[in-house]
C-alpha positions as CSV (number, residue, x, y, z in Angstrom):
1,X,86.5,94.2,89.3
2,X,89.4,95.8,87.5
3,X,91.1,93.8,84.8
4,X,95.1,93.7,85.8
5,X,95.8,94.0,82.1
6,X,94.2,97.4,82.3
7,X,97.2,100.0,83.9
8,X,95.3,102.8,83.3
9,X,92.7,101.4,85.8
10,X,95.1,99.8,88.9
11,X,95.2,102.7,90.9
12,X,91.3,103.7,91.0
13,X,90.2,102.3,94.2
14,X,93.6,103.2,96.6
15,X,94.0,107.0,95.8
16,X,93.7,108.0,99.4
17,X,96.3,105.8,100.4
18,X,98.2,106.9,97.0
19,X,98.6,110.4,97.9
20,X,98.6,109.9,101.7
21,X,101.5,107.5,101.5
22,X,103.2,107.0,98.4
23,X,106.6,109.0,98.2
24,X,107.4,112.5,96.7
25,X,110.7,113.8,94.8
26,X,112.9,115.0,96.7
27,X,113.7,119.2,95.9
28,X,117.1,117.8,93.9
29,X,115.2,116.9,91.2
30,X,113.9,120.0,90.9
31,X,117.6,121.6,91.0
32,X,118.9,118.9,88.7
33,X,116.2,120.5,86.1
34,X,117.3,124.2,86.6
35,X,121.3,123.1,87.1
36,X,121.7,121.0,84.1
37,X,118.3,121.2,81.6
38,X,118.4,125.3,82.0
39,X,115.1,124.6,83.3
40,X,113.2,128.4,83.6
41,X,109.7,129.4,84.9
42,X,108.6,129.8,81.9
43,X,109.2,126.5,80.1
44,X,105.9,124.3,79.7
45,X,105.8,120.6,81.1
46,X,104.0,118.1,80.3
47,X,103.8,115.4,83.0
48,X,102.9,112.1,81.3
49,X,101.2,109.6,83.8
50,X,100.8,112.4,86.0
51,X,98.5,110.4,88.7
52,X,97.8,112.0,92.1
53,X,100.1,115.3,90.7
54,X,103.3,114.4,92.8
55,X,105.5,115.4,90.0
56,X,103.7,118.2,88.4
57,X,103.1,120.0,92.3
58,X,107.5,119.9,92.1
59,X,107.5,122.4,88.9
60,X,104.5,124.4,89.8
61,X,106.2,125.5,92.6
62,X,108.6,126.8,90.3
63,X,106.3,128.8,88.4
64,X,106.3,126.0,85.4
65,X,102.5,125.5,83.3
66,X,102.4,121.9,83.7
67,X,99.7,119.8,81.5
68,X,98.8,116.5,84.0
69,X,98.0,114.3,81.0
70,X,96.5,111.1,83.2
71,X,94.1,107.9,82.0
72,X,92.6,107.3,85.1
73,X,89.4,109.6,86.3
74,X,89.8,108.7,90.1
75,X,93.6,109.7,90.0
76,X,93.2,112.9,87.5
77,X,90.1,114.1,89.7
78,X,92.9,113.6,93.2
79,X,95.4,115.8,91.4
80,X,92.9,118.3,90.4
81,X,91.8,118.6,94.0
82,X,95.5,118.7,95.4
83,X,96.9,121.2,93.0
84,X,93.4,123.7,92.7
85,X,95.6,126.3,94.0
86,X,97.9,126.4,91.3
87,X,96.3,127.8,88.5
88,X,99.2,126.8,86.0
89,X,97.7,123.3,86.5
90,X,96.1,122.2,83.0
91,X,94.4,118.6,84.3
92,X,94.6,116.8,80.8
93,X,92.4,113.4,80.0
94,X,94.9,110.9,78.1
95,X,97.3,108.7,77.6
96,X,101.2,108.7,76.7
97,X,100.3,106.7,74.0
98,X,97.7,109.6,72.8
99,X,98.1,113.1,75.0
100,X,95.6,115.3,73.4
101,X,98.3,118.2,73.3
102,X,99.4,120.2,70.6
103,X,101.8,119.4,68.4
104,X,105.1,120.9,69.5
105,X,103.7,122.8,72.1
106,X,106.2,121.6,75.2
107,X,109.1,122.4,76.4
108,X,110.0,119.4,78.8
109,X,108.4,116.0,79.3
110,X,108.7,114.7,82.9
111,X,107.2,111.1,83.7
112,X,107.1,109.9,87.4
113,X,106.6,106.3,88.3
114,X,104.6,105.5,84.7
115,X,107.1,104.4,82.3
116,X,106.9,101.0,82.6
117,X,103.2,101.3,82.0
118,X,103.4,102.7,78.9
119,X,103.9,101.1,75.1
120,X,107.4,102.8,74.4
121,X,107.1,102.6,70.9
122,X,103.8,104.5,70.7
123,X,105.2,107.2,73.1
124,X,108.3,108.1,71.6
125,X,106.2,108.9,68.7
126,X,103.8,111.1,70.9
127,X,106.6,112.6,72.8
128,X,108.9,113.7,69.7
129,X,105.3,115.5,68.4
130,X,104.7,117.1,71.2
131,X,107.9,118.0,72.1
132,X,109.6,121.5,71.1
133,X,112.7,121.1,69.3
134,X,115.5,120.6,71.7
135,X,112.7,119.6,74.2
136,X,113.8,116.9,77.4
137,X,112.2,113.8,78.2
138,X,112.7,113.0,82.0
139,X,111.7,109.6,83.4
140,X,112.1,109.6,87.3
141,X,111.3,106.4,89.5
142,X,111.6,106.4,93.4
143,X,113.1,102.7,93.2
144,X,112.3,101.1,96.8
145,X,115.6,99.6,98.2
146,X,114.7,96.3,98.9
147,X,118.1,94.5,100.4
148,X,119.5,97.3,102.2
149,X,118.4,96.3,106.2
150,X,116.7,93.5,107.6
151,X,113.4,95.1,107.6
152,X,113.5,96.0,103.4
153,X,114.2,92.1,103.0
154,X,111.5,91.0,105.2
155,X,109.0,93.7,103.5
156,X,110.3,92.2,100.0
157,X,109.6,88.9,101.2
158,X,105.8,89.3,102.3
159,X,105.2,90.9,99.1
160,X,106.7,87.9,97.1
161,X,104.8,85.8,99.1
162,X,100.9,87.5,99.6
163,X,101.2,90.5,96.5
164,X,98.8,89.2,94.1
165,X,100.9,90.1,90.8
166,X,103.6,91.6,92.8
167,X,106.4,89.4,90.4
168,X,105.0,90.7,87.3
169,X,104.8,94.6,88.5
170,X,107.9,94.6,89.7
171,X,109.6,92.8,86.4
172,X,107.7,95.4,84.5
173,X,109.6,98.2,86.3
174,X,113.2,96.5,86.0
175,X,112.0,96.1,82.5
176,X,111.9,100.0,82.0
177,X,114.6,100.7,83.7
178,X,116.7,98.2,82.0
179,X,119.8,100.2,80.2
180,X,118.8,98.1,76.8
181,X,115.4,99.7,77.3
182,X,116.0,102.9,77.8
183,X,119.0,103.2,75.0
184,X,116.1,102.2,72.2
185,X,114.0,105.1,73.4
186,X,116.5,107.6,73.6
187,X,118.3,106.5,70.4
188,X,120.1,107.3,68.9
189,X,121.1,110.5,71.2
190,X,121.3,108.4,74.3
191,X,120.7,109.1,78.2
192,X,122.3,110.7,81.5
193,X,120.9,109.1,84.5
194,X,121.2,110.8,88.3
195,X,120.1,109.1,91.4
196,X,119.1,111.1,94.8
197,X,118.4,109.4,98.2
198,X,115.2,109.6,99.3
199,X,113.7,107.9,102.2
200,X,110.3,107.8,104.0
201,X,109.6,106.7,108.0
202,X,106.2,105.4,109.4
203,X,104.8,104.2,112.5
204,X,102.3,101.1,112.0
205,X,98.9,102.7,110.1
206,X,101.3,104.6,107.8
207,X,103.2,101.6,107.2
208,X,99.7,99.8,106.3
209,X,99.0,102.8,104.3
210,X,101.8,102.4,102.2
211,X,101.2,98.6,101.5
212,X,98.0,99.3,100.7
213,X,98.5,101.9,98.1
214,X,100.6,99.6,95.8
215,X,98.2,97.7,93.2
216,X,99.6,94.3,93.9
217,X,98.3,94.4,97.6
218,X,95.8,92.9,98.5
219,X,92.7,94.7,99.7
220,X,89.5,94.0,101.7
221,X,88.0,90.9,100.1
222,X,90.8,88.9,98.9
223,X,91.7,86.1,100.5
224,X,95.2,86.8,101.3
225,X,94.4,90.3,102.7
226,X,94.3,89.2,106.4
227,X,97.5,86.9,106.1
228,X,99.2,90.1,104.6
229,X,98.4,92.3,107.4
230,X,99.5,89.9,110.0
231,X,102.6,89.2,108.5
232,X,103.6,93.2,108.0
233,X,102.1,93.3,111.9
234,X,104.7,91.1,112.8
235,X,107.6,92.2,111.1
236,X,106.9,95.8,111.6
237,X,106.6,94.5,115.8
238,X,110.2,92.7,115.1
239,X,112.5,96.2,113.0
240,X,110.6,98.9,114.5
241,X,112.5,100.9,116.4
242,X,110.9,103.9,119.0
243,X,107.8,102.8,116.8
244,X,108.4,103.4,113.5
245,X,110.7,101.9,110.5
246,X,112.1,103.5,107.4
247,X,111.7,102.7,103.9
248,X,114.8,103.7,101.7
249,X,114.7,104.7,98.1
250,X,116.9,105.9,95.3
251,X,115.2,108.6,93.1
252,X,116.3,107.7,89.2
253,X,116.3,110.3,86.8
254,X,116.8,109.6,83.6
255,X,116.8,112.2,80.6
256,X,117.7,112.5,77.3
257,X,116.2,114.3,73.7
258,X,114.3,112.3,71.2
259,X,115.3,112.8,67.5
């Protein structure tokens, strides 16, 4: 069984719904990096938490060496199978708290979705190693709308109600993202944030999918695993609309130096 208190272990046993059915970054993100950061083919990212490879596969396609530093086997192994045909893919074993890179050997630092997982103290102390001088930190969240149409309040509702540590998941990401949070790990140079829409649509097994690739969902086995799937059954059967509803998101991006 894995232990909840463990992050770096959460996501081993839903990969294949992880990368089926989780969200990518949209293309702006990229462009934000090349616009604003001066971002160049020939920088070198390290993605931090770099899971299933979502975020690193963004900057390959722009030519970038990307370093996937990621804890978790299952995950790591996903991204090393996804991205095989980019060979500027460097599939690193570690943590953000320890990345195994050399010291100030990086050019930008790009975490998706894995912030709020890490101990910030610890990291800031590996990132400003590891960093370049004048190097970029970038941490990006797709942030789920939850209160935005009838259906995102009903999906927020059944997660309150049958997630198994859905309440403490979800703090932990406000946590992160709180401006308090983020000014003490960017001080004392501080932080721009941008926010992109983003939005995925699924019919019914997607829509499973999805649920199923979060950690606090419950999976085969647990008791509220059939009461979860008849209650998205239902409200999917109630929003759908030609067979399908939407999920809406705001892509966060905020970057900053470390001094």
């Amino acid at each position: 069984m894995l232990s909840a208190s463990d992050p770096t272990r959460r996501f081993s046993n839903r990969v294949e719904y992880y990368i089926l059915y989780r969200p990518k970054y949209p293309a702006a993100v990229l462009q934000l990096f090349q616009a604003e950061l001066g971002l160049l083919p020939t920088h070198t990212i390290a993605d931090i938490g770099s899971g299933t490879g979502f975020s690193a596969e963004l900057f390959l396609q722009n030519g970038n060496t990307v370093f996937g530093v990621e804890p978790n086997r299952e995950m790591r192994e996903a991204a090393e199978s996804l991205l095989k045909d980019y060979p500027n893919f460097k599939s690193i074993e570690g943590t953000a708290e320890a990345t195994t890179l050399g010291a100030h050997s990086i050019d930008f630092i790009i975490v998706g979705q894995a912030f709020h997982w890490f101990n910030p103290v610890q990291a800031k102390v590996e990132f400003k190693r590891i960093l370049k001088l004048g190097g970029t930190v970038a941490l990006i969240w797709n942030q789920r709308l939850t209160d935005t149409t009838p259906f995102a309040r009903a999906y927020e509702e059944l997660l309150l109600n049958y997630g198994t540590d859905y309440q403490d998941v979800s703090h932990k990401t406000v946590t992160a993202t709180d401006v308090s949070v983020l000014q003490e790990f960017f001080a004392p140079q501080g932080f721009t944030v941008k926010s992109f829409a983003n939005a995925q649509v699924f019919d019914f097994l997607s829509l499973k999918g999805r649920l199923l690739s979060s950690s606090y969902a419950p999976l085969q086995g647990h008791p509220n695993f059939e009461p979860t799937l008849a209650e998205l059954q239902r409200i999917f059967d109630e929003f759908q609309a030609d067979g399908h509803v939407q999920f809406d998101y705001q892509t966060m991006v905020y970057y900053g130096q470390l001094v």
